[in-house]
C-alpha positions, -999 to 999 in steps of 0.1 A, spaced: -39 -108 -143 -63 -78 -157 -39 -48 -168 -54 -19 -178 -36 11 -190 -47 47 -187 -37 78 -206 -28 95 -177 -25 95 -135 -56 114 -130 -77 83 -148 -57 61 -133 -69 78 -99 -104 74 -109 -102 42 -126 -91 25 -88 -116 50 -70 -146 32 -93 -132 1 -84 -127 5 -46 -162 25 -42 -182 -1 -62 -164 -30 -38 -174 -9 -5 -211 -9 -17 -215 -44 -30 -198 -52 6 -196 -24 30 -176 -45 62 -150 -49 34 -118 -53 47 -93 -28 28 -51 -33 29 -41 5 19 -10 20 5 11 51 13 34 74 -14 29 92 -43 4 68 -66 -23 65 -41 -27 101 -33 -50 102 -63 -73 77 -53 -72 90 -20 -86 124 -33 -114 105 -53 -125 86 -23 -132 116 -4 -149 131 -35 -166 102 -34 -178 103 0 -183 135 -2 -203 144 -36 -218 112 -38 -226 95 -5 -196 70 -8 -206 53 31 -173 36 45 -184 36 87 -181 0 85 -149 -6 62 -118 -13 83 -83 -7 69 -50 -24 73 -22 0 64 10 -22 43 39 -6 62 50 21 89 87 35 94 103 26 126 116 53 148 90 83 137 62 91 163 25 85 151 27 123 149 54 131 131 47 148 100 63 118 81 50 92 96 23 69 75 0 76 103 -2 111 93 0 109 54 -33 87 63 -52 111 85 -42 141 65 -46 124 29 -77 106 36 -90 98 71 -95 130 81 -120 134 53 -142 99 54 -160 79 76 -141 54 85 -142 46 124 -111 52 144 -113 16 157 -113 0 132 -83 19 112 -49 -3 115 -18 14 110 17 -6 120 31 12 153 69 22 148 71 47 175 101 49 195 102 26 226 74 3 206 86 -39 205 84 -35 166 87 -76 167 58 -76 191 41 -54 172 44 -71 140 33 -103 155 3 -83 168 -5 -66 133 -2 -100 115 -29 -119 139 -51 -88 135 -52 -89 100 -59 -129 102 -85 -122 132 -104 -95 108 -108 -126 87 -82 -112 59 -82 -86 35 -106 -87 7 -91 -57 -14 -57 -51 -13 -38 -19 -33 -4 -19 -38 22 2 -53 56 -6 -70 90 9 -59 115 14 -87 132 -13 -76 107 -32 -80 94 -37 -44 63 -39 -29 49 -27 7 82 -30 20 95 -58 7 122 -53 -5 141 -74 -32 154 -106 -21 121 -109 3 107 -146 9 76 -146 -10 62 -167 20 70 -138 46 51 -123 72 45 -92 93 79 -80 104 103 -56 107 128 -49 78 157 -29 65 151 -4 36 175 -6 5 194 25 0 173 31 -31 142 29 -9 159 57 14 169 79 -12 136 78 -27 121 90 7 145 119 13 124 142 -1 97 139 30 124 146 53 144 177 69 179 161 63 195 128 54 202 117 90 164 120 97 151 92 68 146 59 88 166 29 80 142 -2 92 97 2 90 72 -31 100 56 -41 71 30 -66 58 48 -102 38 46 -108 6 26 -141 18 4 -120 35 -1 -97 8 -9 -134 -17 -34 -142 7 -59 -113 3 -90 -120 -23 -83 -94 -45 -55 -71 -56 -48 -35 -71 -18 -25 -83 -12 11 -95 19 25 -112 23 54 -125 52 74 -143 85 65 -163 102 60 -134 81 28 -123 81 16 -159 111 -7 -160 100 -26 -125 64 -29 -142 80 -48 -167 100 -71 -145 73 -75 -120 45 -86 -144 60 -95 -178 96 -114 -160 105 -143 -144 90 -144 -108 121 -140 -91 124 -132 -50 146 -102 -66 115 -84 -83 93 -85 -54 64 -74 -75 65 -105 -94 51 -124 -69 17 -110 -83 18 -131 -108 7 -160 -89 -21 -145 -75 -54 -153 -92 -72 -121 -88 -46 -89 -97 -57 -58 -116 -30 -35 -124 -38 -1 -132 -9 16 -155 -7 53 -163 9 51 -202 43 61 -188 45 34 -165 33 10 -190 58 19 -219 
């Protein structure tokens, strides 16, 4: 595993920008898993700088989105669907066919669904660049601790941390989903290459655990370890 630490988020941002932009153009059908939250919103915003400023050409990427909340409407304004299209879809040109994003909508067959999302991803041929985040507690996508590290697509229930964590992106309490679909930890091992970004003090003790522990089913993160191509991308705070 390649860590590198930054002095700060924004070079953090650019740092996996560089890396994500220089994959697209030495393979531009590259198949990309993305993240949603806090950390990627940087290198979200440098991608669209990118494509913008200096002809960063992603028409024939296609995306597989890690996780969606059950319950919320592709169109609800805290749905992953929309932090997508407003934080980076929107602004890049990616075609709409070939963007994945778990359905959770209300009345979908989540287990269906995550059957459906899981051959997709094999179908595409898997995912050559995966980016990941890292929950406090130390999870990642979804999977939360205690997950197999042989799992699959499927739907879960979010630890109470995970919930609290997410109440600021809702109206009230009552609103903040309790299950979402998202992609195994096997599935995540099985892409070619992975980014992880952390950033902040908060993420620092589960950086710790996840790449410097035991690899434990209850530090989801750690799983990482076993993979042979990981770069982790580490803002100083998270790195402390």
């Amino acid at each position: 595993m390649q860590v590198l630490v930054t002095p700060d988020y924004l070079t953090l941002s650019r740092q996996a920008a560089d890396i994500v932009a220089e994959a697209v153009r030495l393979q531009p059908p590259l198949i990309l898993g993305l993240p949603t939250g806090n950390t990627p919103l940087g290198i979200y915003r440098e991608l669209v700088r990118k494509h913008s400023e200096e002809n960063l050409d992603l028409s024939r990427v296609q995306t597989f989105n890690l996780d969606e909340y059950i319950g919320l409407a592709s169109g609800h304004p805290s749905s992953y669907h929309t932090y997508m299209r407003l934080h980076l879809f929107e602004h890049v040109n990616v075609p709409v066919e070939r963007i994945h994003i778990p359905d959770g909508a209300p009345g979908t067959d989540t287990e269906l669904e995550s059957t459906c999302y899981e051959q997709a991803i094999h179908q595409a041929g898997g995912i050559d660049l995966l980016i990941v985040g890292i929950g406090s507690n130390g999870h990642i996508a979804f999977n939360e601790p205690g997950s197999s590290f042989t799992s699959r697509t499927r739907v879960v229930d979010l630890a109470i941390e995970t919930r609290e964590n997410a109440r600021r992106y809702f109206a009230s309490e009552k609103e903040i989903p309790h299950q979402a679909i998202t992609v195994g930890i096997g599935t995540i091992l099985e892409a070619r290459r992975i980014l992880l970004l952390a950033s902040g003090s908060a993420k620092a003790k589960a950086v710790a655990r996840a790449l410097g522990g035991p690899v434990s089913e209850d530090v989801p993160a750690s799983a990482l370890q076993h993979h042979p191509q990981v770069t982790a991308i580490l803002d100083e705070a998270a790195a402390r």
